[in-house]
C-alpha positions in Angstrom: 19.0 -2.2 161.2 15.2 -1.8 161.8 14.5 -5.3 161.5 17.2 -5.8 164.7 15.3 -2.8 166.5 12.2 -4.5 166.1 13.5 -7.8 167.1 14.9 -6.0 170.4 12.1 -4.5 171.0 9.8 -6.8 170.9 9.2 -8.0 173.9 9.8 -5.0 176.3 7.0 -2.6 174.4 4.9 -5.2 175.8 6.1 -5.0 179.4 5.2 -2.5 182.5 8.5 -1.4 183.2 6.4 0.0 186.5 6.2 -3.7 187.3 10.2 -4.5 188.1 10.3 -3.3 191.1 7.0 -4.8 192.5 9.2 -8.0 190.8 12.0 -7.7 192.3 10.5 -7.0 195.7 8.6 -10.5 195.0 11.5 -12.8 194.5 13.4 -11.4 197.1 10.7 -11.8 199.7 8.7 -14.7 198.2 5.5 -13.3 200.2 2.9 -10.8 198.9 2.3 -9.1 202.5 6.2 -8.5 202.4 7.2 -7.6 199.4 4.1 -5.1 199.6 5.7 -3.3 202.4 9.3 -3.1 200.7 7.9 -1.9 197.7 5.8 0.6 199.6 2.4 -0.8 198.0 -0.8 -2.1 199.6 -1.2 -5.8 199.7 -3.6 -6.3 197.5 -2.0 -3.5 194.6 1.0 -6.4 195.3 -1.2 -9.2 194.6 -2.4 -7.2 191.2 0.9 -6.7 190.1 1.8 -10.8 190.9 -1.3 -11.4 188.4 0.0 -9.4 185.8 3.7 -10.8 186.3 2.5 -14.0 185.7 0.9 -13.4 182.6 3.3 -10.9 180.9 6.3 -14.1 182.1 3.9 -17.2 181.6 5.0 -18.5 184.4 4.0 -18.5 188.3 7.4 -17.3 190.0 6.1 -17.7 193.4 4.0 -21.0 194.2 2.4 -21.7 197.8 4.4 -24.8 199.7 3.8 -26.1 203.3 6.9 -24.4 203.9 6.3 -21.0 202.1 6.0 -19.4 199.1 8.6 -21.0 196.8 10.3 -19.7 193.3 9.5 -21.7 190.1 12.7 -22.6 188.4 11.9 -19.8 185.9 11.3 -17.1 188.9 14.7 -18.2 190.2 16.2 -17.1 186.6 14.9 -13.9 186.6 15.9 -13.4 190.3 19.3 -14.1 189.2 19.2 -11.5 185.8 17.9 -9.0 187.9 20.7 -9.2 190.3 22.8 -8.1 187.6 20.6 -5.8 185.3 18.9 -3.7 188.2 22.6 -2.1 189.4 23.2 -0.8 185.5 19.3 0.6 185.7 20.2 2.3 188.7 23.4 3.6 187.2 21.5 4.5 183.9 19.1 6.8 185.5 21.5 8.1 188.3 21.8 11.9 188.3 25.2 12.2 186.3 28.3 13.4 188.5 31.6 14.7 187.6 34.7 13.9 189.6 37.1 16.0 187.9 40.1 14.5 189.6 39.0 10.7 188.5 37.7 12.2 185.1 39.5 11.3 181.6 37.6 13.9 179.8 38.8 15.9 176.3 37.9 19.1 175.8 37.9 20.7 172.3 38.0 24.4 172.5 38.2 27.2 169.5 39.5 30.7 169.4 42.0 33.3 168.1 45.2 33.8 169.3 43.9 36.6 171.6 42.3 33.8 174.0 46.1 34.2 175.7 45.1 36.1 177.8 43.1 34.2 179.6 43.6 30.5 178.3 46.9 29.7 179.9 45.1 30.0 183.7 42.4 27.9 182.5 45.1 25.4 181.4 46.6 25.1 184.4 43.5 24.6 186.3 42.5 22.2 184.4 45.3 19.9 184.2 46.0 20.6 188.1 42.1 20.0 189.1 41.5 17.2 186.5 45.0 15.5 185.3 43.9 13.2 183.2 41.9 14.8 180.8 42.9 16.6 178.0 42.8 19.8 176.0 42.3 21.2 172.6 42.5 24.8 171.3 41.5 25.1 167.6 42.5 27.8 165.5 39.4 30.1 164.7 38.3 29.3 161.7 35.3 29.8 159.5 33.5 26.8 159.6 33.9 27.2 163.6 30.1 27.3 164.1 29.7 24.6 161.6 32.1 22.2 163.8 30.4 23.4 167.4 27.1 22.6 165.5 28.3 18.8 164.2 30.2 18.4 168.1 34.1 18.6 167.1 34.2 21.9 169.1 33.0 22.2 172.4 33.1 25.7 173.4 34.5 28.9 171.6 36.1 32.7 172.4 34.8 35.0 170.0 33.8 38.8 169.9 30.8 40.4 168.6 29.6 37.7 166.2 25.9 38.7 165.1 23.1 36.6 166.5 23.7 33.4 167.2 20.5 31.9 168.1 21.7 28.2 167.8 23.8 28.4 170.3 24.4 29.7 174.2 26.5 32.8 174.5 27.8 34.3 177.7 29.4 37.7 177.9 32.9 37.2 180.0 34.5 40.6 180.1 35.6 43.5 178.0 38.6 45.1 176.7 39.2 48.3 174.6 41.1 48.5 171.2 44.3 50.6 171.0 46.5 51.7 168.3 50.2 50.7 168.2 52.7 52.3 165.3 56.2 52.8 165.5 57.8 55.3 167.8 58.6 57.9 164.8 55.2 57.9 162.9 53.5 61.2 162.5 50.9 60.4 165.1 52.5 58.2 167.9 52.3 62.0 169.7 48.6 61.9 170.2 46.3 61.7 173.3 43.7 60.4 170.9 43.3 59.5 167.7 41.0 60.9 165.5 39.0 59.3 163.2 39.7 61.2 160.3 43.3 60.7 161.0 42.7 57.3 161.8 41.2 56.4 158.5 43.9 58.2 156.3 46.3 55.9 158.1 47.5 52.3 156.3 46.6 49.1 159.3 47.8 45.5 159.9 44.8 43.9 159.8 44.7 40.7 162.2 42.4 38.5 160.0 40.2 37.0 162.2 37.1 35.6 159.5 37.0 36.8 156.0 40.3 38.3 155.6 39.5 41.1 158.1 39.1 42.3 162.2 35.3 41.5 162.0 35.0 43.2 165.7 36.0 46.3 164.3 35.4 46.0 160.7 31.9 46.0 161.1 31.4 48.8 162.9 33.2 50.7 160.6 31.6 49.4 158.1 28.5 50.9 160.0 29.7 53.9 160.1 30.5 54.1 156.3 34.5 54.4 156.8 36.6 51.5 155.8 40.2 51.5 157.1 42.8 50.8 154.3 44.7 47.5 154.7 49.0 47.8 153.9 49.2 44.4 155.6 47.0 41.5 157.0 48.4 38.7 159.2 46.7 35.3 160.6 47.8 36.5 163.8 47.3 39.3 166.8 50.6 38.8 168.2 52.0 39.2 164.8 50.4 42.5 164.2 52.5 44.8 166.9 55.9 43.9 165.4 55.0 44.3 162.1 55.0 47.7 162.2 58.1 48.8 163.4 60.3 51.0 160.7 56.7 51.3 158.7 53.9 53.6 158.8 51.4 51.3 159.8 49.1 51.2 162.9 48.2 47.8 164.7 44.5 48.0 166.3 44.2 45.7 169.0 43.1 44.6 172.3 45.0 46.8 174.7 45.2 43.5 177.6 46.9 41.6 174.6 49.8 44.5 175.1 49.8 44.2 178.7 51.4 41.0 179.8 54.8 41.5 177.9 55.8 45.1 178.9 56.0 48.3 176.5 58.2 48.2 173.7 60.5 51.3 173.6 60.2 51.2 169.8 56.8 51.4 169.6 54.1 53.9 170.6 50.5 53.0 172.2 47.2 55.3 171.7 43.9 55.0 172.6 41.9 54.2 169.6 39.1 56.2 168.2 36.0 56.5 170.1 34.3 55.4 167.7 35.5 51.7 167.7 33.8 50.6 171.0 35.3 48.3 173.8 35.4 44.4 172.9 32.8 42.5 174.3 34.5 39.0 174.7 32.2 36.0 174.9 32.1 32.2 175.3 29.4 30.5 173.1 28.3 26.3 173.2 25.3 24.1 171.6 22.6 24.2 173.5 23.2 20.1 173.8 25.6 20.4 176.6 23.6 22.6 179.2 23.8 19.8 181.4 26.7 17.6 180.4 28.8 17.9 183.7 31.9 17.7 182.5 30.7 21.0 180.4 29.4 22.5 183.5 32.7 22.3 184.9 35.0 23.4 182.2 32.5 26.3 181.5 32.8 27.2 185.3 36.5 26.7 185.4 36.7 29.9 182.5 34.4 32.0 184.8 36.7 31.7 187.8 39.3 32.9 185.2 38.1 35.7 183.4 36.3 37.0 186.4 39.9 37.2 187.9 41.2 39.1 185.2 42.3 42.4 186.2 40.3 45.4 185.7 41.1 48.2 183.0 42.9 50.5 183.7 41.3 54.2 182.6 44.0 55.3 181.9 45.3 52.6 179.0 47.5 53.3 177.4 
């Protein structure tokens, strides 16, 4: 493979790529004083660069005539290459611009299940602003940051996730944590919970890396109060109806609960204080600042997110 390189190679490393243009600007004219003024030069910088053509080429191009200036049959060649090669140059080093509607782009996304509530939107204004591309949401997982890193994952959803100073991380918005238990457990009649109470109580965790909740995990684990796990499940939308007819309590995302309605069977409280809101982010390699296509999609969850309703101070 080195051995083709070098073979390639060859002969351009020993070329002023300055010097196509004052080239092309030659043959097309086939006069110094001309071509000079199309290429924006001074006459005789054009007749320095028509020196230096014919040595690099071996070859005159141009050669005087009573009727003119005249290409050589190998200038004539080169006019003809150039016709073809200088549109692909001027593609190649075109600013880059995304049409989403023409686009046939595919997107590889990551996430938990929680990205619901936001990620249907985003669907649909992807597929209704860019048709033919295409979409895929990977389960969260834990070699997540190994496939964003390697380029199978575009962009993730995550929560607090410790530094991550590989990557670009933006904050999109925040939610707050609330309990859920079933109607009849001995504290679905607080305001509040407690902590104390709280961590006397059996959870559903929603494993979402290791085996555990790492958003709220670890800042109990800061605190130097573990919560005892009766049950963990892959899922946040399997955690609520696990515990009806149990004495578990659910923590989760209170705008997870929102978009189905209250279940009469089960009882919502505000969390502890001490577990703090969610900060919910969007995180990408550092490779695809620019990408336009990754502009766009990254832009298309803004508009999204920053829709979201608000809050309300009052949840539950």
């Amino acid at each position: 493979m080195i051995y083709i390189r070098d073979m390639l190679m060859a002969h351009i490393e020993r070329v002023d790529l300055n010097l196509i243009g004052p080239l092309a600007a030659l043959l097309e004219e086939r006069h110094v004083s001309h071509a000079a003024e199309l290429a924006g030069m001074s006459q005789p910088a054009m007749s320095r660069a028509l020196q230096r053509l014919r040595h690099t080429l071996g070859d005159e191009l141009l050669v005087r005539t009573p009727g003119g200036y005249q290409l050589t049959p190998r200038g004539e060649r080169v006019q003809r290459r150039l016709a073809a090669i200088l549109p692909q140059l001027e593609t190649l080093f075109a600013p880059e611009s995304f049409d989403p509607a023409e686009a046939a782009e595919a997107f590889h996304l990551a996430g938990t299940d929680y990205t619901s509530v936001f990620t249907p939107a985003v669907f649909q204004r992807v597929f209704r602003n860019s048709p033919n591309s295409t979409l895929r949401l990977r389960s969260w997982h834990d070699a997540v940051f190994e496939d964003i890193d390697h380029g199978r994952v575009d962009l993730i959803f995550h929560g607090p996730a410790g530094p991550l100073p590989a990557l670009r991380t933006e904050h999109l918005f925040d939610d707050q944590f609330v309990c859920v238990m079933t109607h009849d457990h001995p504290l679905a009649d607080r305001s509040e919970l407690a902590l104390d109470d709280y961590l006397n109580a059996t959870h559903v965790i929603v494993d979402t890396g290791e085996g555990r909740h790492t958003a709220i995990e670890e800042r109990l684990e800061r605190l130097g109060a573990p919560r005892k796990a009766g049950l963990t499940v892959p899922y946040h939308t399997a955690a609520a109806p696990a515990v009806a007819g149990t004495s578990l309590i659910a923590t989760l995302p209170a705008r997870l609960l929102a978009a189905p309605g209250p279940d009469p069977w089960l009882r919502v409280v505000p969390a502890p204080k001490e577990i703090r809101p969610l900060r919910y982010q969007m995180s990408w390699h550092p490779r695809l600042d620019d990408d336009a296509a990754q502009r766009w999609l990254r832009d298309t969850v803004r508009a999204v997110t920053s829709a979201l309703p608000p809050l309300d101070p009052a949840t539950p």
